[in-house]
Residue frames relative to the residue before (quaternion, step in Angstrom):
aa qw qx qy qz dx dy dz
X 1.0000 0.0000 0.0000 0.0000 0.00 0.00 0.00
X 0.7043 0.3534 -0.3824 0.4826 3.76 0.74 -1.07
X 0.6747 0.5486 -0.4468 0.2104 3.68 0.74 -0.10
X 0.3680 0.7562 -0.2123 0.4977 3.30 2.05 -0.26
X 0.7286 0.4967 -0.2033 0.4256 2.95 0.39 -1.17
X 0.5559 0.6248 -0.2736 0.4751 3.22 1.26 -1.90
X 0.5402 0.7134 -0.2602 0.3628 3.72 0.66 -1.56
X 0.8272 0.3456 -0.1329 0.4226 3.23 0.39 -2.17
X 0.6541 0.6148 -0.3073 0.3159 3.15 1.01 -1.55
X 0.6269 0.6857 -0.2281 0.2911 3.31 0.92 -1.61
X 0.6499 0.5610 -0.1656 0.4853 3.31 1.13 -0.68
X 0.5604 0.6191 -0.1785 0.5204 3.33 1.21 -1.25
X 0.1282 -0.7799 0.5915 0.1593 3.87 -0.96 1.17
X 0.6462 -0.5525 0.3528 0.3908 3.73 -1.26 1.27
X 0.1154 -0.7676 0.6304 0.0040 3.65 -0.57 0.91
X 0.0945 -0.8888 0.4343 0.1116 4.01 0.66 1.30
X 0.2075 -0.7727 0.5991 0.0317 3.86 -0.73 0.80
X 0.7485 -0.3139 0.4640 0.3549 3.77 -1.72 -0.35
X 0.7980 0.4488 -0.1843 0.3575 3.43 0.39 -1.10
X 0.6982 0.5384 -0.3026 0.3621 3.05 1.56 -1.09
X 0.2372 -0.8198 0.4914 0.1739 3.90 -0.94 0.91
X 0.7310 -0.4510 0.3080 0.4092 3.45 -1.35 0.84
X 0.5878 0.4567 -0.4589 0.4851 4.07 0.15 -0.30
X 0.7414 0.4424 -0.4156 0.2861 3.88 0.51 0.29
X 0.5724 0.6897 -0.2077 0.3918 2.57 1.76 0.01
X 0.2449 -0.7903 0.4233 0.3692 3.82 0.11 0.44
X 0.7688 -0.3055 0.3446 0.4436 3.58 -1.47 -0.78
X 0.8110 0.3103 -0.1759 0.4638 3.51 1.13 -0.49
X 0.4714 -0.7883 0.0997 0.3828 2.67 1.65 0.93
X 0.4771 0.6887 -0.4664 0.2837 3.69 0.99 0.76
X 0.6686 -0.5900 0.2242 0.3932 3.78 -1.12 -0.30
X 0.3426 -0.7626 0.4708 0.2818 3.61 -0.50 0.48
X 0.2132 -0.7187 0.6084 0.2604 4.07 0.00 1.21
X 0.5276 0.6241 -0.5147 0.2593 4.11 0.49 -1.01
X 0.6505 0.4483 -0.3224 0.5216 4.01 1.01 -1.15
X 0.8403 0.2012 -0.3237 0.3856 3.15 -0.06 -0.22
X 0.4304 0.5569 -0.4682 0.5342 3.58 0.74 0.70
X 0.6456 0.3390 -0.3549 0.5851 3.82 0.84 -0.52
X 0.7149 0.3370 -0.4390 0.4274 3.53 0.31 -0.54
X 0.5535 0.5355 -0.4268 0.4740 4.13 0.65 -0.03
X 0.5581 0.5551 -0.3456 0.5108 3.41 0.82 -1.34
X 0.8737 0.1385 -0.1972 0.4226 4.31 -0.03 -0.86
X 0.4699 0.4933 -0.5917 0.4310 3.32 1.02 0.75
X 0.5467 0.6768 -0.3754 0.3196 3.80 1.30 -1.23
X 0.7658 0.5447 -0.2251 0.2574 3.57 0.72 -1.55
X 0.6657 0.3196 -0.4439 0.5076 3.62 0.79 0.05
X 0.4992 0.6770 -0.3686 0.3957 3.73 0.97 0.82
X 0.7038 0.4112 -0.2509 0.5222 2.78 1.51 -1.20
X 0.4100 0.7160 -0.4252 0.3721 3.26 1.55 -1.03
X 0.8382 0.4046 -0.1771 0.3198 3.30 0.41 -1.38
X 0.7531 0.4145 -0.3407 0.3806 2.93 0.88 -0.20
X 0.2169 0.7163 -0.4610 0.4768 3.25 2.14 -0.05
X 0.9081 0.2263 -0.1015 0.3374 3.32 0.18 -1.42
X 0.3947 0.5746 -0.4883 0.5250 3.49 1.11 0.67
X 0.5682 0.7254 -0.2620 0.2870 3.68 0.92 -1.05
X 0.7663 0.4470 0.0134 0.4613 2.37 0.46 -2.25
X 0.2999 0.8536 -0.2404 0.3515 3.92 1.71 -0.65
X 0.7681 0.3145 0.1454 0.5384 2.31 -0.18 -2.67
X 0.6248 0.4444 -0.3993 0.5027 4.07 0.38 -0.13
X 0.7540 0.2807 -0.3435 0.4845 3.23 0.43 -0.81
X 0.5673 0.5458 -0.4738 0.3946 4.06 0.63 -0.07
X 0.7756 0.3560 -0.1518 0.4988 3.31 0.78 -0.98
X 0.8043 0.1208 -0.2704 0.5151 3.58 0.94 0.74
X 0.3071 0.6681 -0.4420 0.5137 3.07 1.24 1.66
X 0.8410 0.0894 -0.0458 0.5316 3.45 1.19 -0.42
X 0.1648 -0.8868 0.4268 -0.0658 3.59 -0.84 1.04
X 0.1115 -0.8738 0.4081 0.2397 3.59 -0.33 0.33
X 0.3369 -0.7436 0.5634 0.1271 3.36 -0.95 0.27
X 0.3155 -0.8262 0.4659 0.0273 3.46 0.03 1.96
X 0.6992 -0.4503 0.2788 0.4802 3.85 -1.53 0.87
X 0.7570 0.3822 -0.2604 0.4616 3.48 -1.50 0.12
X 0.6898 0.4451 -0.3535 0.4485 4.11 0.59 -0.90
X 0.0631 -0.6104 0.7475 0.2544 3.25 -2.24 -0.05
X 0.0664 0.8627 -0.4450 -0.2310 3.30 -0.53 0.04
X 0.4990 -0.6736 0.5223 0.1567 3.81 -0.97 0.63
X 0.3312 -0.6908 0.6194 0.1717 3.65 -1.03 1.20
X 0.2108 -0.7030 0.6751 0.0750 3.49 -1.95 1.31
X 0.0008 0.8318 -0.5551 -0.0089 3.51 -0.13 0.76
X 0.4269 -0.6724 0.4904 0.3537 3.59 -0.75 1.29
X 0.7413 0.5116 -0.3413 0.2686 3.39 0.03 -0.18
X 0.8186 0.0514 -0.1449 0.5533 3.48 1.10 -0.72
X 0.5683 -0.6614 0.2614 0.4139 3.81 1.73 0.17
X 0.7797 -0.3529 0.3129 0.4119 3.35 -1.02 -0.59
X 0.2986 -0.7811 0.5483 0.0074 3.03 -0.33 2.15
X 0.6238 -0.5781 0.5099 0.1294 3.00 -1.88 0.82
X 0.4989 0.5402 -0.4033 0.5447 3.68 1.14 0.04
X 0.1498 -0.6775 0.7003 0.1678 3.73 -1.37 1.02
X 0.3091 -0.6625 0.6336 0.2532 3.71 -1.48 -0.12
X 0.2081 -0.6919 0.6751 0.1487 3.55 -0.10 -0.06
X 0.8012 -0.3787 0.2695 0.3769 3.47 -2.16 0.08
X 0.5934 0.4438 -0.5318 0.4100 3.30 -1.62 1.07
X 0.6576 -0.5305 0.4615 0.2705 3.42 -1.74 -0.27
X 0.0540 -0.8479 0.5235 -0.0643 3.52 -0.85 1.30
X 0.2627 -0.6962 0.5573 0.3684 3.74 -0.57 0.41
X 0.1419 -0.5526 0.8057 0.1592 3.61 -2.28 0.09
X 0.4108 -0.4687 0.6638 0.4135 3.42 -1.64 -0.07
X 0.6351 -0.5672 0.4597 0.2520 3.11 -1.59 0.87
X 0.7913 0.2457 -0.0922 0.5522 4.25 -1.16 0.43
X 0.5693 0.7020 -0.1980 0.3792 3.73 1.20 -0.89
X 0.7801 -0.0204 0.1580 0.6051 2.80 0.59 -2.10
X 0.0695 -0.7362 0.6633 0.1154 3.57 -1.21 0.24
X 0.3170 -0.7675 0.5348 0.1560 3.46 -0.99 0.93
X 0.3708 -0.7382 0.5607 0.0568 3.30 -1.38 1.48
X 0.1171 0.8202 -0.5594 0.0264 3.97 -0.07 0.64
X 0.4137 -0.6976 0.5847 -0.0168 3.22 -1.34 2.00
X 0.1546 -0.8370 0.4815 0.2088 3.11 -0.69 0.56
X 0.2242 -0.9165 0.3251 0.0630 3.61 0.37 1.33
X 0.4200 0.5910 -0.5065 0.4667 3.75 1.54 0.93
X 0.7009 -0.5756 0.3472 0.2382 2.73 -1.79 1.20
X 0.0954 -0.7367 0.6637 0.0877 3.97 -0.14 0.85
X 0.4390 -0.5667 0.6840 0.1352 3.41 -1.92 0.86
X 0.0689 -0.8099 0.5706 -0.1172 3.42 -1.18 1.03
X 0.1085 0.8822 -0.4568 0.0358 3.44 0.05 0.94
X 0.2636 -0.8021 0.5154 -0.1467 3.19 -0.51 1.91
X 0.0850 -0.8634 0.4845 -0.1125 3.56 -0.93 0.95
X 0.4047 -0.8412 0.3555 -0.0475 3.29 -0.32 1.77
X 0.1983 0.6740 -0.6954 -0.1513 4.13 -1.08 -0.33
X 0.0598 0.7803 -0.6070 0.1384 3.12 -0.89 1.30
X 0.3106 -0.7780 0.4752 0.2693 3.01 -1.03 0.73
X 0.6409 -0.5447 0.4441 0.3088 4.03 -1.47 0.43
X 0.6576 -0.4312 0.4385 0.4353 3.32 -1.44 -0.29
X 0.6877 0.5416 -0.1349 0.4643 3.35 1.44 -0.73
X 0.3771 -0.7614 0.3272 0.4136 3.17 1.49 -0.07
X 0.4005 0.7700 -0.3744 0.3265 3.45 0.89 0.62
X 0.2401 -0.8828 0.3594 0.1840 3.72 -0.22 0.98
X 0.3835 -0.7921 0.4731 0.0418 3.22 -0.73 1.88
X 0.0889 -0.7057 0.6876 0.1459 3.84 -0.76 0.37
X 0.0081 0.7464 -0.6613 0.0743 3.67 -1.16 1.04
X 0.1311 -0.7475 0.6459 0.0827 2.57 -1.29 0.71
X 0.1090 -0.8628 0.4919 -0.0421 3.86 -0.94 0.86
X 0.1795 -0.6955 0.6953 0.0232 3.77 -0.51 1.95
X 0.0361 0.7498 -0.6577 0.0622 2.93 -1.42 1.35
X 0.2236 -0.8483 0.4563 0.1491 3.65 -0.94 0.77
X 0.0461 0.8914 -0.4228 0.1562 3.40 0.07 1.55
X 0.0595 -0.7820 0.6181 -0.0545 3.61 -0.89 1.15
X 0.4038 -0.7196 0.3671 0.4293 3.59 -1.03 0.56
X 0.7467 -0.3737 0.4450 0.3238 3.51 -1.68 -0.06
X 0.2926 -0.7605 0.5296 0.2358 3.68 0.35 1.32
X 0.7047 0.4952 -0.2933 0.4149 3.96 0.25 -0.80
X 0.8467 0.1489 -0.1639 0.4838 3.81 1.30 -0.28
X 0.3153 0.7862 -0.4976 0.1868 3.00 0.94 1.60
X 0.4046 0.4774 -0.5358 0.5668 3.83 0.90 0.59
X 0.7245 0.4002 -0.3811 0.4120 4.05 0.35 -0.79
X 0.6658 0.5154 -0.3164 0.4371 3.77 1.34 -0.39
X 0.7503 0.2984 -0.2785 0.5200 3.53 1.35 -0.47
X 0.3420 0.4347 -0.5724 0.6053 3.91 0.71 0.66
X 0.8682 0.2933 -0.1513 0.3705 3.97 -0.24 -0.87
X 0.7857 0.0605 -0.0976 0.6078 3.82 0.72 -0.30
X 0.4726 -0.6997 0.4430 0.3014 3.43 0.41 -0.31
X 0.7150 -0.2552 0.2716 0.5915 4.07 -0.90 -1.11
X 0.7575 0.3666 -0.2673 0.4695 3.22 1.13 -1.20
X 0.3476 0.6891 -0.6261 0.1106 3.89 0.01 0.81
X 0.4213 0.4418 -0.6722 0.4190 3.58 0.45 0.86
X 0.5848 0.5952 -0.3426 0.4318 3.77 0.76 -1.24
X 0.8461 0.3560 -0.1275 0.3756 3.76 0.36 -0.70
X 0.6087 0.3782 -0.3053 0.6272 3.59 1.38 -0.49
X 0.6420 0.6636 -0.3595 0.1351 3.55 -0.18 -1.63
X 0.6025 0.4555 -0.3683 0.5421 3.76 1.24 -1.78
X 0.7130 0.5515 -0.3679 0.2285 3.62 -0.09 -1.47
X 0.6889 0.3992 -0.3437 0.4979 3.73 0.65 -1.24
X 0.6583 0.5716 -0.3938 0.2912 3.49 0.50 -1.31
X 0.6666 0.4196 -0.3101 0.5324 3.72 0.88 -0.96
X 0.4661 0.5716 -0.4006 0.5436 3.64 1.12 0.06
X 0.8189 0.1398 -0.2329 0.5056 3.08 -0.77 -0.95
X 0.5083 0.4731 -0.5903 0.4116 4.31 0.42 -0.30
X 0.7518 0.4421 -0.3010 0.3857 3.42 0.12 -1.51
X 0.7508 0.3610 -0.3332 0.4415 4.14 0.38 -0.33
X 0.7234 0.4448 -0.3494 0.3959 3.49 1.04 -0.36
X 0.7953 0.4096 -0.2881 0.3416 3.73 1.36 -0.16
X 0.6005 0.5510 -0.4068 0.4126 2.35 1.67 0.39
X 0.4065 0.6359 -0.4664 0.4613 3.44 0.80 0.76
X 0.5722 0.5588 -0.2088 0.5627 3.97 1.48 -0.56
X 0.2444 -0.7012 0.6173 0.2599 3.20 -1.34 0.57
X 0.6671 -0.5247 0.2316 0.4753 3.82 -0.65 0.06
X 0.6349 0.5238 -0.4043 0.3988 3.59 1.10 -0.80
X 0.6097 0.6011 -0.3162 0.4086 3.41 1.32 -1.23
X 0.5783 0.5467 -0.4491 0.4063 3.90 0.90 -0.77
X 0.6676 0.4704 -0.2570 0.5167 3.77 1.03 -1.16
X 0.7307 0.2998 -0.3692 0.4898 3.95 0.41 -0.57
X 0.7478 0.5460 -0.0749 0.3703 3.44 0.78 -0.57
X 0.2667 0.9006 -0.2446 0.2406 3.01 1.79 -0.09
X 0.8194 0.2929 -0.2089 0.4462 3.47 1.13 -0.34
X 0.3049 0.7547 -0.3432 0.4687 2.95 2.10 0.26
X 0.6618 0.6861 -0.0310 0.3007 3.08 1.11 -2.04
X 0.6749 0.3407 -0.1626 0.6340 3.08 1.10 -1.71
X 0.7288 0.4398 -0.4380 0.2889 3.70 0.24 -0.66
X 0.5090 0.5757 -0.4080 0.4929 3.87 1.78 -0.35
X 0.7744 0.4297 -0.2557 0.3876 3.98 0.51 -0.70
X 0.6203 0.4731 -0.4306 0.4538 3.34 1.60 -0.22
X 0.3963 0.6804 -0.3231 0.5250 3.72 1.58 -0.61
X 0.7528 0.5032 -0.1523 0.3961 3.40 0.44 -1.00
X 0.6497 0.4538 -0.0869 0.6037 3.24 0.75 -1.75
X 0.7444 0.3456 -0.2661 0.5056 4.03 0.30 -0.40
X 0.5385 0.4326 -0.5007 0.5218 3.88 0.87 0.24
X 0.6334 0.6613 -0.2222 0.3348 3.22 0.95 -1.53
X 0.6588 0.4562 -0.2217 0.5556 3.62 0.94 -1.48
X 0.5844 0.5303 -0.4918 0.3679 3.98 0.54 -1.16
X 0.6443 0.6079 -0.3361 0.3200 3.82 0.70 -1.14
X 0.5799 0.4773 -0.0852 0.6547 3.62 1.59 -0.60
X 0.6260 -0.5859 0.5040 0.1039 3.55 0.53 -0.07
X 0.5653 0.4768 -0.2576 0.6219 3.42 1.39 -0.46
X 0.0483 -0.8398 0.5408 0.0004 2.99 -1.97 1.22
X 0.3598 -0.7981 0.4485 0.1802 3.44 -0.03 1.45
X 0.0178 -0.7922 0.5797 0.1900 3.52 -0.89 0.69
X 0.8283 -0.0996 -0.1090 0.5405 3.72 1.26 0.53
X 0.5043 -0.7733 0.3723 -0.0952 2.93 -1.32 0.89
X 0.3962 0.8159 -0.3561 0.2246 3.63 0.66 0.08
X 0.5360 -0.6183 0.5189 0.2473 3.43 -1.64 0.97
X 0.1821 -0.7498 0.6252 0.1175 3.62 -0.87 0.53
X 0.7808 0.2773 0.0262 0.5593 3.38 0.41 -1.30
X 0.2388 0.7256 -0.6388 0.0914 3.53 -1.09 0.78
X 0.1192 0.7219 -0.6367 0.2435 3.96 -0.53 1.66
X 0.1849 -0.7058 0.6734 0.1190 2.84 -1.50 0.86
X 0.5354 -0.6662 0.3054 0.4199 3.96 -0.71 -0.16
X 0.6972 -0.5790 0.1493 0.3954 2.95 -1.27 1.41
X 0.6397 0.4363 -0.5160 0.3663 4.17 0.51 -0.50
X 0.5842 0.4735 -0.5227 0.4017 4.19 0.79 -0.21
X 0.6559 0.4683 -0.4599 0.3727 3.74 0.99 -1.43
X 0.5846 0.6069 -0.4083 0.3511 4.08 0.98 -0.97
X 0.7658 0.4043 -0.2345 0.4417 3.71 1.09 -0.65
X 0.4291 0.6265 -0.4951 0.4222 3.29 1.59 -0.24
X 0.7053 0.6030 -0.1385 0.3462 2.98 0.75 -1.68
X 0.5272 0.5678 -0.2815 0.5661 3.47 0.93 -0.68
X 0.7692 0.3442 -0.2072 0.4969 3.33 -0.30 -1.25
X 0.4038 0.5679 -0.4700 0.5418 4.06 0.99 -0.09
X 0.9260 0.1241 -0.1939 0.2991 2.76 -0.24 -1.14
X 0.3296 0.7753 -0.3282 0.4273 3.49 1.22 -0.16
X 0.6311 0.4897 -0.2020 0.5666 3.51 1.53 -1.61
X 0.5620 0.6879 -0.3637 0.2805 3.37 0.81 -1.29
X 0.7822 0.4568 -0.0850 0.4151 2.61 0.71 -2.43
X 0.5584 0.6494 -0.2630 0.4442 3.37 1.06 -0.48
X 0.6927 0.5424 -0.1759 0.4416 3.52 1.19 -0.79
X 0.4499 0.5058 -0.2966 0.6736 3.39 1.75 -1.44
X 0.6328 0.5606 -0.4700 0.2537 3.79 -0.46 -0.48
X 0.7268 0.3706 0.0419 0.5768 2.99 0.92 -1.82
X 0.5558 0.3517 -0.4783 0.5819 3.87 1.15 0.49
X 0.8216 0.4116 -0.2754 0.2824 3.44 0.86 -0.46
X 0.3271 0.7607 -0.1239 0.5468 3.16 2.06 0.59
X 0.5819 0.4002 -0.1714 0.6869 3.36 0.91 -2.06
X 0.5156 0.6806 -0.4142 0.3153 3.91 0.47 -0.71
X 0.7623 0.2570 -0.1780 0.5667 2.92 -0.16 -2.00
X 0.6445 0.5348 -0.4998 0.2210 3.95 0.14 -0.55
X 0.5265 0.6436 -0.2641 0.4887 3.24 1.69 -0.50
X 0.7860 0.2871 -0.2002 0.5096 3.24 0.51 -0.93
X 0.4920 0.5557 -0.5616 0.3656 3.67 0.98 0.62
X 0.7075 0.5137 -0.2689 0.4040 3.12 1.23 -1.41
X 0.5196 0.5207 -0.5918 0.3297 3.83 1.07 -0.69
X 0.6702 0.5961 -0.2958 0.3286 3.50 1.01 -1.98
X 0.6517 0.5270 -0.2502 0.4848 3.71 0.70 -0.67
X 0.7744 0.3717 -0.2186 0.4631 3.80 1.25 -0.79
X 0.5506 0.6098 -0.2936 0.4886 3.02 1.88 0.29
X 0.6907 0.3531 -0.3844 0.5005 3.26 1.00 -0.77
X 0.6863 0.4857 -0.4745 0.2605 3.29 0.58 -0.52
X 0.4908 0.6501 -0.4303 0.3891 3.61 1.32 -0.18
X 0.5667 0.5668 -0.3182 0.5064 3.38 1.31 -1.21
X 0.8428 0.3541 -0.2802 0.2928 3.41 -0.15 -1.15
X 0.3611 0.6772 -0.3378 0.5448 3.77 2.15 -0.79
X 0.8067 0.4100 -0.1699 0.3902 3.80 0.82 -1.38
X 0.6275 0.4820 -0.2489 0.5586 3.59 0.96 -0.41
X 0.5570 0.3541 -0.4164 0.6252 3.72 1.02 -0.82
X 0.8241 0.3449 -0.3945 0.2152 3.84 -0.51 -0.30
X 0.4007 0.6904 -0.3203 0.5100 3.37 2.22 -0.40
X 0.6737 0.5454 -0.2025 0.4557 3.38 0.91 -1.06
X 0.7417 0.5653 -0.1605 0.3234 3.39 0.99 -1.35
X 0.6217 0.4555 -0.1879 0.6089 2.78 2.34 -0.83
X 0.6553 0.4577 -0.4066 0.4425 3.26 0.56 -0.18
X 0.3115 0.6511 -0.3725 0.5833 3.57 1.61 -0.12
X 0.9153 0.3319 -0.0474 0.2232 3.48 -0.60 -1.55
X 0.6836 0.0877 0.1220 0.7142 3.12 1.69 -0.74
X 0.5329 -0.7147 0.4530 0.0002 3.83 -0.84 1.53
X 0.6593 0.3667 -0.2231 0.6172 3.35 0.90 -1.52
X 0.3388 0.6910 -0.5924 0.2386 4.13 0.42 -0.04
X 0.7042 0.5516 -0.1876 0.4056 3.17 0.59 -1.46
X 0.4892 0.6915 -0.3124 0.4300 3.17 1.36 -1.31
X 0.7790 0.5364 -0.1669 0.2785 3.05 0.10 -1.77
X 0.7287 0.4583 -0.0988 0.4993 3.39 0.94 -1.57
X 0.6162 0.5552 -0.2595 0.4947 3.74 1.48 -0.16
X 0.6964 0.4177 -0.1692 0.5586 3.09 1.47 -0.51
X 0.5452 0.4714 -0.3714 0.5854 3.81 1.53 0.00
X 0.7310 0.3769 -0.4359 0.3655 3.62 0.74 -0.09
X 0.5003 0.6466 -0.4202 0.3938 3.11 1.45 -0.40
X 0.7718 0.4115 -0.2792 0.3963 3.38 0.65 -1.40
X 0.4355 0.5417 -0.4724 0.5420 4.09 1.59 0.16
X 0.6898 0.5410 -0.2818 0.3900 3.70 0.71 -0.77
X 0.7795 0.3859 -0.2393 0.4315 3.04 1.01 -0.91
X 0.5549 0.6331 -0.2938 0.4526 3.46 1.43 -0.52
X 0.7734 0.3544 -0.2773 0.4465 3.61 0.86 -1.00
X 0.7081 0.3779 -0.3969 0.4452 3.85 1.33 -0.11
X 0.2764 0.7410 -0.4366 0.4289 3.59 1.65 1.03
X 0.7318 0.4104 -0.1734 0.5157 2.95 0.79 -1.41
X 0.5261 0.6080 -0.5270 0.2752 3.71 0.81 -0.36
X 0.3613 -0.6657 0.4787 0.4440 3.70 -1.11 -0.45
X 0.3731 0.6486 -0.4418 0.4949 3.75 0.74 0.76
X 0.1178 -0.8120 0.5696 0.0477 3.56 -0.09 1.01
X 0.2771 0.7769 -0.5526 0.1191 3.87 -0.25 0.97
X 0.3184 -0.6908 0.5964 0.2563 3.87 -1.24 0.51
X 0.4047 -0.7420 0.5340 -0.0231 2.71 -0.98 1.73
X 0.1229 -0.8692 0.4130 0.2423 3.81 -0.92 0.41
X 0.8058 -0.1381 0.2757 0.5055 3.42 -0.47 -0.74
X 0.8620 0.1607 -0.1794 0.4461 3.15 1.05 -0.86
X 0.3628 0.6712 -0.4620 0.4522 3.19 1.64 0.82
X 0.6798 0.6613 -0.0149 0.3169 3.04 1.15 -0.81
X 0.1003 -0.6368 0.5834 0.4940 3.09 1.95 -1.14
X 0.6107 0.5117 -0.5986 -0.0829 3.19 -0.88 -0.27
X 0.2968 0.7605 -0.2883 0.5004 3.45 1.77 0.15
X 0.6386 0.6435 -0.2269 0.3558 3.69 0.98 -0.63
X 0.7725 -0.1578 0.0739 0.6107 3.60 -0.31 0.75
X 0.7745 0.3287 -0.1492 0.5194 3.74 0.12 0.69
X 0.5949 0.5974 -0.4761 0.2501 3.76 1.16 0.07
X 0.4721 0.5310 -0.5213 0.4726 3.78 1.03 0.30
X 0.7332 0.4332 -0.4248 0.3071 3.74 0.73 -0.29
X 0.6001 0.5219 -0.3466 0.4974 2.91 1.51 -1.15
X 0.8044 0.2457 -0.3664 0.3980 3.97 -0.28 -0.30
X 0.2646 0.5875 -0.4643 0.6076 3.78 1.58 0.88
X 0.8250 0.2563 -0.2222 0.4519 3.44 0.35 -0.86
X 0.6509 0.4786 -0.3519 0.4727 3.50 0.90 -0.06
X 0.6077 0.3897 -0.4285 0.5433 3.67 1.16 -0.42
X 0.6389 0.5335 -0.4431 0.3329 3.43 0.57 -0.15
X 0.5958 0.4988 -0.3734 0.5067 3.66 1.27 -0.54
């Protein structure tokens, strides 16, 4: 400060007044800046003092207390003995200033989506893809920041996940990942949640999103689909015809079963014919009833004139 001054003053020409007294004057009769720099210099200090100590106030007010927002815990670092074993949870807490510094976790469930190539039991190359909800272990957060820090979703999560993906599909063949699919996810969350506990980390769910294989397996999947398809029409269209031999085959024999007994009766008994000549007549005569043409019909409209008219008008000259 007194060299400043020296700076400013130095420049400044002596401007002499009433008040001023002979001791500022030197031998050559100019001004001396050094005296009045000491006499600024001990008026200055109970200024600076003060503001020393306003400073130091306001720092320590405003970094004497902290809050801890919804969802957080946070954990005191204290240069002197480190990262204490006491959490705080939500609300306002005090630290000594420069001392302590407060560490806040955020302890809601975050979403993490993580993505895999693995290969099957079949040697076939799977692409997965795996949402996972993960938060830390409220009871081992001093043991989670000495070991992983804030970012220990950022630093554990890839590693296990390609773990536990890579050991659990490969135990699966590829069709079985697709029929089996909830089997699958329910082995890798099992897996992935022993795996995380070892870390302090807790998964509250687990689940497959994405499941592809590469495009020459999906080209043979497909194939063989349809192959089955085509394979199926074959053998509907087969059972078919095998059907429609047997209707054709249970028909004629019905026909021929029917003509041999038509025959057998007309064999056994004369008026047979009779009988069955005289039902078509009455079908004949019934369906041109109903027409709307009004006409009288005879004997030989009728059939009844058919194989048998020398008997039938035999029997009528006889009446």
């Amino acid at each position: 400060a007194q060299a400043v001054f020296v700076v400013v003053f130095s420049f400044l020409p002596f401007v002499p007044s009433s008040s001023c007294q002979p001791a500022r004057y030197t031998m050559a009769g100019r001004f001396d800046p050094r005296q009045l720099l000491t006499r600024l210099a001990g008026s200055a200090t109970p200024i600076i003092a003060g503001g020393a100590v306003l400073g130091g106030g306001y720092y320590a007010a405003t970094n004497m207390v902290y809050t801890v927002e919804a969802g957080h815990i946070a954990v005191k670092y204290n240069r002197m003995s480190g990262v204490g074993d006491t959490t705080y949870r939500e609300g306002v807490h005090l630290r000594l200033p420069w001392f302590e510094r407060a560490i806040v976790f955020d302890v809601r469930a975050r979403p993490h989506t993580m993505t895999s190539l693995t290969g099957s039991k079949d040697l076939q190359m799977v692409n997965i893809s795996l949402r996972a909800l993960c938060k830390p272990d409220t009871g081992n957060l001093p043991a989670i920041y000495r070991t992983l820090g804030l970012d220990y979703d950022e630093k554990v999560l890839p590693s296990i996940v390609n773990e536990v993906l890579k050991s659990v599909v490969a135990q699966y063949n590829a069709s079985q990942l697709i029929v089996q699919r909830e089997l699958v996810s329910r082995t890798i969350r099992h897996h992935l949640t022993e795996r995380a506990k070892d870390f302090h980390i807790l998964l509250d769910d687990v689940a497959i999103t994405h499941l592809s294989f590469s495009p020459e397996y999906e080209k043979a999947v497909e194939s063989k689909q349809v192959a089955q398809q085509q394979a199926e029409r074959a053998r509907y269209l087969v059972l078919t015809a095998q059907e429609e031999k047997k209707k054709t085959i249970i028909s004629a024999e019905g026909e021929t079963k029917s003509a041999e007994m038509i025959g057998n009766a007309m064999k056994d008994n004369p008026g047979f014919i009779e009988l069955r000549r005289i039902e078509k007549a009455k079908e004949i005569s019934t369906l041109l009833a109903r027409s709307q043409n009004r006409m009288v019909l005879g004997s030989e409209s009728l059939l009844l004139s058919l194989m048998g008219g020398g008997s039938v008008s035999s029997a009528s000259a006889k009446k």
